[in-house]
N, CA, C and O of each residue as an XYZ file, in Angstrom:
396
protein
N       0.782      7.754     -3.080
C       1.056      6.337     -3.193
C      -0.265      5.577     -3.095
O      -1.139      5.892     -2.287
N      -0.356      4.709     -3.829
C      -1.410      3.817     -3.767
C      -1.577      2.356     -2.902
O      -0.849      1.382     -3.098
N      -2.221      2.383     -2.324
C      -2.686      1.217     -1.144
C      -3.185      0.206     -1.738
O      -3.569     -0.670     -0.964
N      -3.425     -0.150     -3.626
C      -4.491     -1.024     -3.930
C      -4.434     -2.665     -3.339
O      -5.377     -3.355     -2.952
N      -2.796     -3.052     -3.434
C      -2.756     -4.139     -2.921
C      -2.845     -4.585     -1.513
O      -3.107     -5.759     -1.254
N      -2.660     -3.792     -0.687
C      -3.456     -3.559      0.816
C      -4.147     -3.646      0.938
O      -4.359     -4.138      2.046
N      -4.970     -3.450      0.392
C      -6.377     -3.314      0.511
C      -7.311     -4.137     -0.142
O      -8.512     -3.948      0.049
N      -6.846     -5.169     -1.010
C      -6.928     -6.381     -1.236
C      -7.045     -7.394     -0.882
O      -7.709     -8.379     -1.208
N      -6.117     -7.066      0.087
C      -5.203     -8.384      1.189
C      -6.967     -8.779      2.462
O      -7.900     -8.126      2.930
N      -6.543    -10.019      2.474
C      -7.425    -10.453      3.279
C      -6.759     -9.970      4.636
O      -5.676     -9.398      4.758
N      -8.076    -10.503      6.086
C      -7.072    -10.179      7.157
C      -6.163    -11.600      7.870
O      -5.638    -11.678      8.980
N      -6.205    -12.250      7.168
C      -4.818    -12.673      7.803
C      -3.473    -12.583      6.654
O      -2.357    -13.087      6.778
N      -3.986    -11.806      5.586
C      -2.972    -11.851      4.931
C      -2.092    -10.457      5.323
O      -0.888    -10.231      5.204
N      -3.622     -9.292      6.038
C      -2.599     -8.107      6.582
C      -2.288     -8.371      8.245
O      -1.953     -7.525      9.075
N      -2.498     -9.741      8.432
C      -1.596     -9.449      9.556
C      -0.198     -9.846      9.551
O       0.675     -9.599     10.384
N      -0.119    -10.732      8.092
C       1.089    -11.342      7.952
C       2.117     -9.744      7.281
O       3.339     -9.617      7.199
N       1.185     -8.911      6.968
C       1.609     -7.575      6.117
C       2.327     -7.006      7.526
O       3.406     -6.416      7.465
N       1.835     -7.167      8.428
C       2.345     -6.213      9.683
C       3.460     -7.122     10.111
O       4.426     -6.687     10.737
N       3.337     -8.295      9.800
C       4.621     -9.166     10.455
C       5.711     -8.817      9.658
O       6.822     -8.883     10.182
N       5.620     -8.467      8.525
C       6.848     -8.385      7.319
C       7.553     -7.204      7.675
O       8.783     -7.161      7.631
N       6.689     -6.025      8.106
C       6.848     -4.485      8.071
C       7.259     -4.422      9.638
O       8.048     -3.481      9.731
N       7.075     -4.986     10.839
C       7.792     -4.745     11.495
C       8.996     -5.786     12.241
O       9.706     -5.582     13.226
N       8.916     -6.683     11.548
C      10.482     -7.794     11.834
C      10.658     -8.322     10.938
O       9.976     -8.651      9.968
N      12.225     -8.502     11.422
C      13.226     -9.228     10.278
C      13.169     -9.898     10.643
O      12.908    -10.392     11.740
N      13.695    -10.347      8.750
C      14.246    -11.911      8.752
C      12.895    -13.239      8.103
O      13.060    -14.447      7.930
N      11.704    -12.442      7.894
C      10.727    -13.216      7.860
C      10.316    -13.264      6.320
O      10.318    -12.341      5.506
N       9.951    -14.653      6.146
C       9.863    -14.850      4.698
C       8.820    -14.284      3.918
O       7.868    -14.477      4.675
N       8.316    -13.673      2.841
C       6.769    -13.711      2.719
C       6.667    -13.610      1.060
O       7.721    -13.571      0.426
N       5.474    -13.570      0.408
C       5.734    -13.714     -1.193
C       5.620    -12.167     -1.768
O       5.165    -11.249     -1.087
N       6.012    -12.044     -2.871
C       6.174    -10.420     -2.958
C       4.947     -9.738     -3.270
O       4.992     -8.522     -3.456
N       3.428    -10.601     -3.386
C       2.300     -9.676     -2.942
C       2.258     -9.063     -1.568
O       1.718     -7.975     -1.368
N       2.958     -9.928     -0.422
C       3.072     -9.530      0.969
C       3.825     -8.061      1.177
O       3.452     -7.007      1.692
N       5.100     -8.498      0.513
C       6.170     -7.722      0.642
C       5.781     -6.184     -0.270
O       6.361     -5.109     -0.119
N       4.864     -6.419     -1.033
C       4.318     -4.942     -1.753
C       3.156     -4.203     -0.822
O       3.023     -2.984     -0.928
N       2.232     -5.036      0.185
C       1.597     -4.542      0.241
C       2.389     -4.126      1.870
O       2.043     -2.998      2.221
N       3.113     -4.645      2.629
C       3.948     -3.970      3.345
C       4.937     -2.612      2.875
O       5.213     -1.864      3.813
N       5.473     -2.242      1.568
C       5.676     -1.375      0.987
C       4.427     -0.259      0.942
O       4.791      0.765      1.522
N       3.317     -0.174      0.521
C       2.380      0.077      0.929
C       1.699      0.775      2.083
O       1.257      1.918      2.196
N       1.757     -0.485      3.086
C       1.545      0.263      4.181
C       2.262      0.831      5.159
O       1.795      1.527      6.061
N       3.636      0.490      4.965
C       4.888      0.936      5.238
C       4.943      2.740      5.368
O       5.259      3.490      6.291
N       4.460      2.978      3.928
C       4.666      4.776      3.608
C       3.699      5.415      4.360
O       4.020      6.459      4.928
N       2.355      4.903      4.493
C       1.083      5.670      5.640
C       1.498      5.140      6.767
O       1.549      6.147      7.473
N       1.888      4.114      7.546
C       2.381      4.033      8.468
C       3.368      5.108      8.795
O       2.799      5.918      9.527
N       4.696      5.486      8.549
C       5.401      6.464      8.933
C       4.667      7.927      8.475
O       5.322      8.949      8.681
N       4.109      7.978      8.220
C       3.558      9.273      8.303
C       2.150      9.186      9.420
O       1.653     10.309      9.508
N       1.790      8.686      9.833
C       0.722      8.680     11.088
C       1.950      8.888     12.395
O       1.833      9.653     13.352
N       2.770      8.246     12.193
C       3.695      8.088     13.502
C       4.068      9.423     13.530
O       3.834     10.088     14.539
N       4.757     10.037     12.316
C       5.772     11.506     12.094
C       4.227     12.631     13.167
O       4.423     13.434     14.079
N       3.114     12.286     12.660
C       1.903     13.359     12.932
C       1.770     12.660     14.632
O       1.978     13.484     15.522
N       1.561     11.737     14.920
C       1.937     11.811     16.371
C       3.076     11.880     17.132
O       2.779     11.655     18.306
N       4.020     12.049     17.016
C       5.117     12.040     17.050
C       4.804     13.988     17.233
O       4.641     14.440     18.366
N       4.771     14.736     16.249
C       4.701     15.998     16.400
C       3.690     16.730     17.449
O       3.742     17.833     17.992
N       2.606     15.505     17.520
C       1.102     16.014     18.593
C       2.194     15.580     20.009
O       2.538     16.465     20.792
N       2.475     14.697     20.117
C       2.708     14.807     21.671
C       4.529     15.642     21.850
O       5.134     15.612     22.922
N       4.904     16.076     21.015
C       5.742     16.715     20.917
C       5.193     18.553     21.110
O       6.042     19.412     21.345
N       4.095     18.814     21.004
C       3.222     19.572     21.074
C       2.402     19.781     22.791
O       1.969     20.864     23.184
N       2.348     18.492     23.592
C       1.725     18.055     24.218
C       3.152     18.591     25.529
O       3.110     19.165     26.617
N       4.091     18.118     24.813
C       5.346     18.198     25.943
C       5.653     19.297     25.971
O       5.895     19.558     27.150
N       5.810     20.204     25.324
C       5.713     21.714     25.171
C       5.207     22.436     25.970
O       5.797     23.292     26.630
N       3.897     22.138     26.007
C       2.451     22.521     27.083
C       2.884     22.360     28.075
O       3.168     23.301     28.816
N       3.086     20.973     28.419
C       3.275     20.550     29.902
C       4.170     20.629     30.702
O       4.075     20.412     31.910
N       5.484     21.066     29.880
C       6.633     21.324     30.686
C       6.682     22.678     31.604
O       7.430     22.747     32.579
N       5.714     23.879     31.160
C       5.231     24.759     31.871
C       4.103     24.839     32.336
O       3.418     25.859     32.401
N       3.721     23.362     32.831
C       2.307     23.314     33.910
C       2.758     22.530     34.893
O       3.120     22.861     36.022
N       2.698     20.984     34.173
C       2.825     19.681     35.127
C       4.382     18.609     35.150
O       4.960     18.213     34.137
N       4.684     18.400     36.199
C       6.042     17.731     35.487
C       5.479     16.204     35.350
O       5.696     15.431     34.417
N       4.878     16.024     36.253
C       4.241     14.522     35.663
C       3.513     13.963     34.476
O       3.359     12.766     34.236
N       2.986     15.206     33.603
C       2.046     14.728     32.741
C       3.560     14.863     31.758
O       3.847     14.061     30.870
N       4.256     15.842     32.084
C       5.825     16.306     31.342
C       6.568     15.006     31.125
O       6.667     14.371     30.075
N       7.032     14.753     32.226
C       7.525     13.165     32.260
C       6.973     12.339     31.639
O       7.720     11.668     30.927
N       5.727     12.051     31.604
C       4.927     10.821     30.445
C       4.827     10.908     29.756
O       4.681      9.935     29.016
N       4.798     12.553     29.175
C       5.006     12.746     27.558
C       6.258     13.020     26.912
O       6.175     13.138     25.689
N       7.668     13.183     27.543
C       8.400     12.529     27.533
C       8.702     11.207     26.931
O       9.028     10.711     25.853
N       8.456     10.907     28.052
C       8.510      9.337     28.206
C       8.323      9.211     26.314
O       9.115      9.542     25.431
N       6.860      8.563     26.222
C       6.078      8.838     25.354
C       6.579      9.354     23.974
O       6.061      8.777     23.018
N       7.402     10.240     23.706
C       7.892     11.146     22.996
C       8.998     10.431     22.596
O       8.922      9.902     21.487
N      10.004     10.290     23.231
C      11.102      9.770     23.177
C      10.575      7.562     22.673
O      11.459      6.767     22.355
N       9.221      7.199     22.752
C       9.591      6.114     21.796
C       8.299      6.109     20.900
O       7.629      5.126     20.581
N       8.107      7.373     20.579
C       7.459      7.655     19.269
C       8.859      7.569     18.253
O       9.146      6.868     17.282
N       9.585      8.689     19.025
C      11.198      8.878     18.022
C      11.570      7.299     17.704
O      11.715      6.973     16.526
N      11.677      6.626     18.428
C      12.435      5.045     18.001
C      11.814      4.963     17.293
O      12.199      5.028     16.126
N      10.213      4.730     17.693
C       9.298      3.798     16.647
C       9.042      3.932     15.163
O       8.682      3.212     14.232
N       9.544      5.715     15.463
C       9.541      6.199     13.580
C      10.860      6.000     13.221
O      11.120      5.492     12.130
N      11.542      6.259     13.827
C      13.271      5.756     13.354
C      12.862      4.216     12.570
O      12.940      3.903     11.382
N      12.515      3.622     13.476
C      12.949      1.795     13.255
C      11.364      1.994     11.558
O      11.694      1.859     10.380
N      10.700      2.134     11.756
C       9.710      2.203     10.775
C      10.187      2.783      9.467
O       9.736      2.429      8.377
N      10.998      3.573      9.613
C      11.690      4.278      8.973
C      12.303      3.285      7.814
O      11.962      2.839      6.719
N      13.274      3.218      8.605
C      14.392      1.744      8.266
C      13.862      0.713      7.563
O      14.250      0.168      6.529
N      12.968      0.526      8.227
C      12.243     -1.014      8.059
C      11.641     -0.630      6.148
O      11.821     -1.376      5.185
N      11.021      0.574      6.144
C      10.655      1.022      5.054
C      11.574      1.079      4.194
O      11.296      0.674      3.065
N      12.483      1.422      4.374
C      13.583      1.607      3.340
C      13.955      0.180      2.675
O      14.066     -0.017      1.465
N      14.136     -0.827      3.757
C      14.691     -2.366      3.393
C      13.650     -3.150      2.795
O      13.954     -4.251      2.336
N      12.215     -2.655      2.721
C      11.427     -3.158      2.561
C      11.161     -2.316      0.975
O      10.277     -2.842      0.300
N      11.479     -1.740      0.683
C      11.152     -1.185     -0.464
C      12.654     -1.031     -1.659
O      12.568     -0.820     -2.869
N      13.539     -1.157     -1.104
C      15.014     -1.856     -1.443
C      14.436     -3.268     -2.194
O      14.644     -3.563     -3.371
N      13.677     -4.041     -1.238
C      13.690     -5.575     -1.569
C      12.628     -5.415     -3.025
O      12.857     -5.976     -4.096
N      11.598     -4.628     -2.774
C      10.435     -4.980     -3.205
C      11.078     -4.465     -4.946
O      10.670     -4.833     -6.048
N      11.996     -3.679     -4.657
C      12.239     -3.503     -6.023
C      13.224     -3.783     -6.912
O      13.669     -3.300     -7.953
N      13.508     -5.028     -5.944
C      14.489     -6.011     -7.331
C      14.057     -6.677     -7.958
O      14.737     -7.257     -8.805
């Protein structure tokens, strides 16, 4: 996938890119809304690769430490949301972008 219009974007135009991509309901013009499409797809894939490292991390630690266990846990469990909801968000966001 190509990033060109991301990468275009000035920075307050990608911060308005991050406002689109992670809440609803917010208006933006469909250069916004493409380049949130955009960064939408490398976004969930950085999360999926951490998401798997500290999933990796909890593995380790559950047969050493329970505290470092517990935080990566912790940790673990809202990587899962955060790629869930990113997920989603991607889908509605790329639904829109292509009507």
């Amino acid at each position: 996938m190509n990033i060109d219009v991301y990468r275009s974007c000035t920075w307050r135009e990608k911060r308005d890119v991050l406002n689109v991509f992670w809440r609803t309901n917010v208006e933006a013009t469909s250069r916004i809304v493409e380049a949130a499409v955009q960064y939408g797809y490398y976004a969930v894939i950085c999360l999926i690769v951490v998401m798997l490292e500290l999933a990796l991390i909890l593995v380790v630690a559950l047969s050493h430490n329970s505290l470092v266990a517990g935080l990566s846990a912790f940790a673990e469990l809202f990587m899962i949301w955060s790629t869930w909801r990113a997920i989603k968000r991607y889908r509605v966001l790329k639904t829109q972008f292509a009507r």
